[in-house]
C-alpha positions, 0 to 999 in steps of 0.5 A: 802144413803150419809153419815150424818155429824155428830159432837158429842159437847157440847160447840158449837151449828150452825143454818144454814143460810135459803138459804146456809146450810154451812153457820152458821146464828147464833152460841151458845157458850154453849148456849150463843150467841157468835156474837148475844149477847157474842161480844156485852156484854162480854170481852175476859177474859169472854169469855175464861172462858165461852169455857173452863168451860162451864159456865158464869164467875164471875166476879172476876175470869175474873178479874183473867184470865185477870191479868194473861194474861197480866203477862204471855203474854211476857215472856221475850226473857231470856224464852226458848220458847221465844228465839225459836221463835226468832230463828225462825224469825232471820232465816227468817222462815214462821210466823207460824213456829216461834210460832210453835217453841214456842209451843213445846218449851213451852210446857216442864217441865221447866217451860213450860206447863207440868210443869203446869200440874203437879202443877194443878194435884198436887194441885187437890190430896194435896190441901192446906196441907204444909206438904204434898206439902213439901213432894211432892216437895221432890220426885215429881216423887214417883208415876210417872207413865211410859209416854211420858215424863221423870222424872221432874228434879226439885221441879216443880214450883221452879226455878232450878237455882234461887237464890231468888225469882225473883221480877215478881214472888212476884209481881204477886203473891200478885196481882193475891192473892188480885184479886183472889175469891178462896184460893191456890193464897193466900195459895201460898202467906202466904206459900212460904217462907216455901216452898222455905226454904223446896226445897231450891229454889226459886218459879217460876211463873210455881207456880203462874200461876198453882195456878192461874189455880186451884182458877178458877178451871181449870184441868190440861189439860185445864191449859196445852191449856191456859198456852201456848196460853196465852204465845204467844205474846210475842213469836210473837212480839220477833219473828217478831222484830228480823226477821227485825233485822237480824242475824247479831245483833241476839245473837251467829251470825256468828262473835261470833263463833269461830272454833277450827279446821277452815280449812280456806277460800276455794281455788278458783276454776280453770276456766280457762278450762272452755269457758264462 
């Protein structure tokens, strides 16, 4: 007997098409018809949530995604995974290799993704205690766990290397809080002074974006996937500017590096014994 083609989901359902059985006629998002009804009705935002969580978004915490998308969308090119995939298109690699470098550039614990994930986990355990989150921050490795990934070298969502808070990071913050339907945001809001003199550190939008995950009641995993994806186009458009751009006018090109032990030009080959 052949074998029956079985997949096991809850979030995507097919009806076949009468005359072609692998051709979808109509497809449901957990129920909701994605080109029937979902691409009529509803925005991006809408339809995000409605795939991570299962159920139809409100309309506040689409409002949410949808501020934190444009906030997140270009890092910048100071971002590290931003400055992978420009690498990445300056070398002249396939298009899909400069955002595969961004994604697992991205996707540490300096304010990439896992760093995001700690936060989100850390507010499901902590909730909004200040002095339990004062602790954390403190020692965020206590009960690490042996994994795959090394102990995290600073408070996470916390700048390492800031001196004040940077001026994005208050912006989206207040916007996200008075957009926002649940309490971390504006727990953050009212609490990040004392959580910066506590670390001694400023905070960094890893902080504001993980809190922004939790009010939409997002587990760690599925702020990990949004967080980088949500992240990407900045990488693309960086990547494909300097791919135009060339190397010559990428940052450390050729004329900036300096050799300590430069053996100089390579003497030129003999050819006179040769019939050309």
């Amino acid at each position: 007997m052949p074998h029956k083609f079985e997949l096991h989901t809850s979030i995507w359902c097919e009806e076949a098409e009468p005359d072609n059985p692998f051709a979808a006629q109509r497809c449901l998002a957990h129920g909701y018809d994605v080109y029937g009804d979902i691409i009529r009705h509803a925005s991006w935002a809408e339809y995000m949530l409605l795939l991570f969580k299962g159920d139809k978004p409100s309309t506040q915490d689409a409002s949410l995604l949808e501020k934190l998308a444009i906030a997140l969308a270009n890092p910048g090119p100071r971002e590290a995974s931003v400055r992978a995939a420009m690498n990445g298109g300056v070398a002249g690699t396939v298009d899909a290799g400069s955002l595969i470098a961004a994604l697992a550039v991205g996707a540490g614990q300096y304010g990439g993704s896992h760093e995001v994930y700690l936060l989100v986990e850390a507010w499901q355990r902590l909730g909004r205690d200040v002095v339990a989150w004062c602790e954390y921050l403190k020692n965020p490795n206590r009960d690490l766990h042996e994994d795959v990934w090394n102990p995290i070298e600073h408070p996470p969502g916390f700048d390492p290397h800031g001196v004040s808070c940077a001026t994005p990071v208050k912006q989206v913050l207040e916007i996200l809080a008075d957009v926002s339907s649940g309490e971390h945001l504006r727990w953050l809001a009212l609490q990040r002074a004392s959580l910066e003199e506590s670390t001694g550190l400023p905070l960094a939008m890893s902080a504001v974006a993980a809190a922004a995950f939790a009010d939409l009641g997002l587990s760690g995993g599925q702020a990990t996937m949004m967080f980088l994806m949500l992240r990407l186009p900045g990488a693309a458009v960086h990547a494909l500017e300097q791919e135009k751009l060339g190397w010559k006018r990428f940052p450390a090109y050729g004329a900036a590096i300096h050799l300590t032990d430069d053996p100089g030009p390579s003497p030129m080959p003999d050819v006179s014994r040769y019939n050309l």
